[in-house]
N, C-alpha and C positions, 0 to 999 in steps of 0.2 A: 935909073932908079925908079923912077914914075911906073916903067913898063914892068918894073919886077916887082914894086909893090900891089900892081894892077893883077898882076897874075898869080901872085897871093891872096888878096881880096875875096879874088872871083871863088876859087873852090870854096871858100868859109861860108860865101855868100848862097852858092847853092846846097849844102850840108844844111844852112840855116833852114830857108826854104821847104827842103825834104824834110826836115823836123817839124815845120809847122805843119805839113803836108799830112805826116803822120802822125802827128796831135789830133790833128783835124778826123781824120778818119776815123782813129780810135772813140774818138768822141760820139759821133753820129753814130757809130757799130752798138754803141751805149747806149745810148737812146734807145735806138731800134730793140734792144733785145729788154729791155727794162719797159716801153711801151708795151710788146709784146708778149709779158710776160701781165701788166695791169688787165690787157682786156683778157686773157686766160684766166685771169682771177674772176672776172666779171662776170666772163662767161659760165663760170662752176659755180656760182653763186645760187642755191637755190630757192624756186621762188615758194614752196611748199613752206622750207625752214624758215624763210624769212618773214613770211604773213602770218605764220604760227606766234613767234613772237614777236609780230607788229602788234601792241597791245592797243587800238583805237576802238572809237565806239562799230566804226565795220563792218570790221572784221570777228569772227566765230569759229567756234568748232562743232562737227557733230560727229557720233558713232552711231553708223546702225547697223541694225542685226535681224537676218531676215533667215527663218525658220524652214525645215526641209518644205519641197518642191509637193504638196498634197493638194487635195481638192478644195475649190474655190472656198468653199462655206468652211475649210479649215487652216485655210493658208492664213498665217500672222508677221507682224514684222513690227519694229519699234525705231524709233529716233531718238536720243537724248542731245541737246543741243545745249552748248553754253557759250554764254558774251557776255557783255560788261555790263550789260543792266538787266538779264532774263538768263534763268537755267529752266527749262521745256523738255518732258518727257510726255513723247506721245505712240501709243499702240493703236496700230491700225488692222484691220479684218480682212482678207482677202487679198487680190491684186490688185484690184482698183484704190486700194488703202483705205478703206472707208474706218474712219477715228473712232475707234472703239474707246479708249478713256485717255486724258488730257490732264496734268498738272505742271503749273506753271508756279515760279518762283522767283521773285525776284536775284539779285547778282548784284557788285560792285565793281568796280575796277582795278580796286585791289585783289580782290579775290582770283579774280580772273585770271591777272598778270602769274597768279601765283600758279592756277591750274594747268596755265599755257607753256610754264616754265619746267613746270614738271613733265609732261607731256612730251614735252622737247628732250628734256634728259632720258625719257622715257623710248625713245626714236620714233616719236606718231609718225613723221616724214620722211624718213629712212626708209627707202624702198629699192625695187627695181625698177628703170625708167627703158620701159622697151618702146623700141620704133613704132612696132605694130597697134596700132586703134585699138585691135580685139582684145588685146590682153586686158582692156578695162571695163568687157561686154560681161556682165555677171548673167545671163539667161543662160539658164539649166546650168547651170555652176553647181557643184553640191548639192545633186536632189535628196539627198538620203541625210545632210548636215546643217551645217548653221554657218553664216556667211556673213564675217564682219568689213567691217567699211568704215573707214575714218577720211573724217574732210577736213578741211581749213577754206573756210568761207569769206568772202568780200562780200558786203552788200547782198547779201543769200547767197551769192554763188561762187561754186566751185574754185578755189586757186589751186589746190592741188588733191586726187582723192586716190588712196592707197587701199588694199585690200586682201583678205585671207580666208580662211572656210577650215571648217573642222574634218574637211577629207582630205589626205593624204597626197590623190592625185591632183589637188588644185588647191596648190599651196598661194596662189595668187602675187600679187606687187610688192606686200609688206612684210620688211624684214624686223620685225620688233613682237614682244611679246604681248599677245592680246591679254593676257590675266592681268599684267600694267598696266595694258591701257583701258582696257573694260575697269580693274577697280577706281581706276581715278575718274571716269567718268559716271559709274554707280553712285558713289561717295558723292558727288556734286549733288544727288538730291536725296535726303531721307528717306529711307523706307521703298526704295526702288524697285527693289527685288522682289517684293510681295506686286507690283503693278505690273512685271510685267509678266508676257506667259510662258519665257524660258530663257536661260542665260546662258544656254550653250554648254556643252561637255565639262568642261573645265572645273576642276574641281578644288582650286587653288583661290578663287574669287571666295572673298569672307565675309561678303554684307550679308 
């Protein structure tokens, strides 16, 4: 009786065993593809979108826009930059930039939050992200157009800068609508349009 309950036992007890066995497994297999699956998230996380609406004292935006490829004494280009305490529009002469006129404006944090959000919904950071360096080299870009450029800045500098041009063949990084985002960035300071020396083709902009 012993020997035949013994050899009863035994198969139940390995059945058991193989079930913890495959508990086990399944478990870890879990993990692994649920780990694997947080740093894929991590990794698509981008840091353009995310500094855009990181709303702290920092971080900033700017757009600019620099005027076809002419002779030094007519070459022009402008900045408008906004953060939480300063809205700055400044037009520069030449290629060396030398500041031709400057108006500054205070900002708050509310406001900002608001500019940054729209902007966002706007897709300032929605771009293409290619391997190559060059695709971000604007030299001799659109000699005969107008060549905008939106940033999201840290501390002055660059987190992420996207870009377009009013010529056909150099459609550049950004894939959003410049009349969006040139008006939301107009509209951050009064009377914009009269300062600077051209806003590009576009005929949908209404400051």
């Amino acid at each position: 009786m012993q020997r035949t309950g013994g050899s009863r036992f035994l198969p139940f007890l390995i059945t058991v065993i193989i079930i913890v066995l495959v508990v086990m497994a399944v478990i870890s297999i879990g993990r692994l593809i649920f780990s694997d699956k947080s740093k894929d998230t991590k990794q698509t996380v981008d840091p353009g979108i995310s500094a855009l609406t990181n709303v702290n004292a920092k971080n900033s935006v700017r757009m600019t826009m620099r005027g076809p490829i002419v002779a030094e004494e007519k070459f022009q280009s402008f900045t408008l930059t906004v953060g939480t305490t300063k809205r700055e529009l400044a037009v520069y002469d030449g290629y060396l930039e030398t500041l031709n006129k400057r108006k500054v404006l205070d900002n708050n944090i509310r406001a900002y939050e608001q500019l940054v959000f729209a902007l966002d919904k706007a897709n300032m950071m929605v771009g293409i992200q290619p391997d190559d360096k060059k695709a971000n080299d604007l030299r001799g870009i659109c000699a005969s157009g107008y060549v905008y450029v939106y940033e999201v800045l840290e501390n002055d500098e660059p987190v992420k800068k996207l870009w377009t041009s009013s010529c056909k063949g150099s459609i550049g990084t950004l894939k959003a609508s410049t009349d969006q985002l040139n008006n939301l960035f107009f509209n951050q300071i009064p009377g914009s349009r009269k300062l600077v020396p051209f806003t590009g083709p576009s005929s949908s902009l209404t400051l």
